[in-house]
C-alpha positions in Angstrom: 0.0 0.0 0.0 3.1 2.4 0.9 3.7 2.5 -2.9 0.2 2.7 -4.1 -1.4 6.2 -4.5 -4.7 6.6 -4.2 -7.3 5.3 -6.7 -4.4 2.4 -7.5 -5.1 -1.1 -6.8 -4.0 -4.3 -5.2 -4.9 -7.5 -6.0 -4.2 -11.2 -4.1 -4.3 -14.6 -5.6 -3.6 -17.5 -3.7 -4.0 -20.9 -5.8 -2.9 -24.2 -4.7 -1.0 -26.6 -7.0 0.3 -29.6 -6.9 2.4 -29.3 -3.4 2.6 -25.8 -3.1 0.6 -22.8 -2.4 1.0 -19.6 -4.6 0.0 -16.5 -3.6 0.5 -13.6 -5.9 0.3 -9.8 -5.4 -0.1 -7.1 -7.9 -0.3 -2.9 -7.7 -0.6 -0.4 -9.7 2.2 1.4 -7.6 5.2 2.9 -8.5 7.0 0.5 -10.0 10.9 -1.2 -10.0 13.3 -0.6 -12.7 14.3 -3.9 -14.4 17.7 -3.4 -13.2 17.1 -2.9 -9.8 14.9 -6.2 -9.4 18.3 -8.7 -8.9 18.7 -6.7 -5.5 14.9 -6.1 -4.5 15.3 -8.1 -1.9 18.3 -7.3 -0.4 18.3 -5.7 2.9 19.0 -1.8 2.6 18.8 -1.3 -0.5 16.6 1.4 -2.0 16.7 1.8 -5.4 17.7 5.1 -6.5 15.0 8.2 -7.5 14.8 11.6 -6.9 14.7 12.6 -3.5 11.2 13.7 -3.9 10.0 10.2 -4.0 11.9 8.4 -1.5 10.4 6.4 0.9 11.4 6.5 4.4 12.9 3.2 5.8 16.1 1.1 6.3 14.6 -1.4 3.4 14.5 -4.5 5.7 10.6 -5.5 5.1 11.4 -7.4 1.5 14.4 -9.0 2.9 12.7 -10.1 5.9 9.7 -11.4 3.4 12.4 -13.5 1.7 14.3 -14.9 4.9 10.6 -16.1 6.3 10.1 -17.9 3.3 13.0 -19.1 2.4 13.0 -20.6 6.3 9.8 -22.4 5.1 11.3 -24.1 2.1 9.9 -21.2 0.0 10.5 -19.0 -3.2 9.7 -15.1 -3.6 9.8 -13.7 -6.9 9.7 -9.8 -7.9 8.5 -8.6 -11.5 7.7 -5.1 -13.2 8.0 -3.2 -16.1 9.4 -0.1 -15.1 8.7 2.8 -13.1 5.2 3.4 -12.6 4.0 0.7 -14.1 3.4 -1.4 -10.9 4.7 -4.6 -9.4 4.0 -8.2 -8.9 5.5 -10.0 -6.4 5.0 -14.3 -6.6 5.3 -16.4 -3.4 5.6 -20.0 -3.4 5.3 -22.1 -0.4 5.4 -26.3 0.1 2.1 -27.9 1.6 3.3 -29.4 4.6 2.1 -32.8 4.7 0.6 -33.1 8.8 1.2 -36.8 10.2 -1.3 -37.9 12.7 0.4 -38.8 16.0 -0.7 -41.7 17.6 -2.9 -41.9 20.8 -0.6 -42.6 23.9 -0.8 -46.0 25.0 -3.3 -46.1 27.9 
C-alpha cells in the first residue's frame, strides 16, 4: 500500500497446486526498474529516485519477506515493467504434509 497512490489497486491470488501454495500480489504502484529487481530483496537497498520520491525506511521488510520464506522451504519472486508501471510479487510455499500422532498408549 506504501507505494500505491490513491485510486491504484492491489490484488491477491492465492492458488494451490500440486504441493505448493502460490499467492500472488499485484499494484498499480510505483514500480521497479528492471535493473534494480536482482537486489529487490536485499536488505537496505533502495533503489535510486529523486529525493522527492523516496520512501522513508532502512529497506529490511522485503528481505525479511524473503528470509521467512526461504526458512519455510519457499520461493519469492519480484517482477515489473518499469517505473510506474506497478509490481507483482509471486510467493511459493510447500504444503506441509501433517502426520497424525498416535494416541498414547493407555
Amino acid at each position: 500500500m506504501k507505494f500505491t497512490p490513491g485510486g491504484g489497486s492491489i490484488a491477491l491470488k492465492i492458488v494451490r497446486r500440486s504441493g505448493i501454495v502460490q499467492c500472488t500480489v499485484s499494484d498499480t504502484g510505483k514500480g521497479i526498474e528492471p535493473r534494480f529487481l536482482p537486489y529487490v530483496f536485499d536488505a537496505y537497498r533502495q533503489e535510486n529516485r529523486s529525493t522527492k520520491s523516496r520512501s522513508a525506511g532502512l529497506g529490511l521488510g522485503l528481505a525479511i519477506v524473503r528470509e521467512i520464506v526461504m526458512l519455510h522451504g519457499g520461493t519469492i519472486k519480484a517482477h515489473s515493467a518499469g517505473a510506474d508501471k506497478g509490481a507483482t510479487f509471486v510467493l511459493k510455499l510447500p504444503i506441509a504434509v501433517r502426520k497424525k500422532i498416535p494416541d498414547a498408549p493407555k
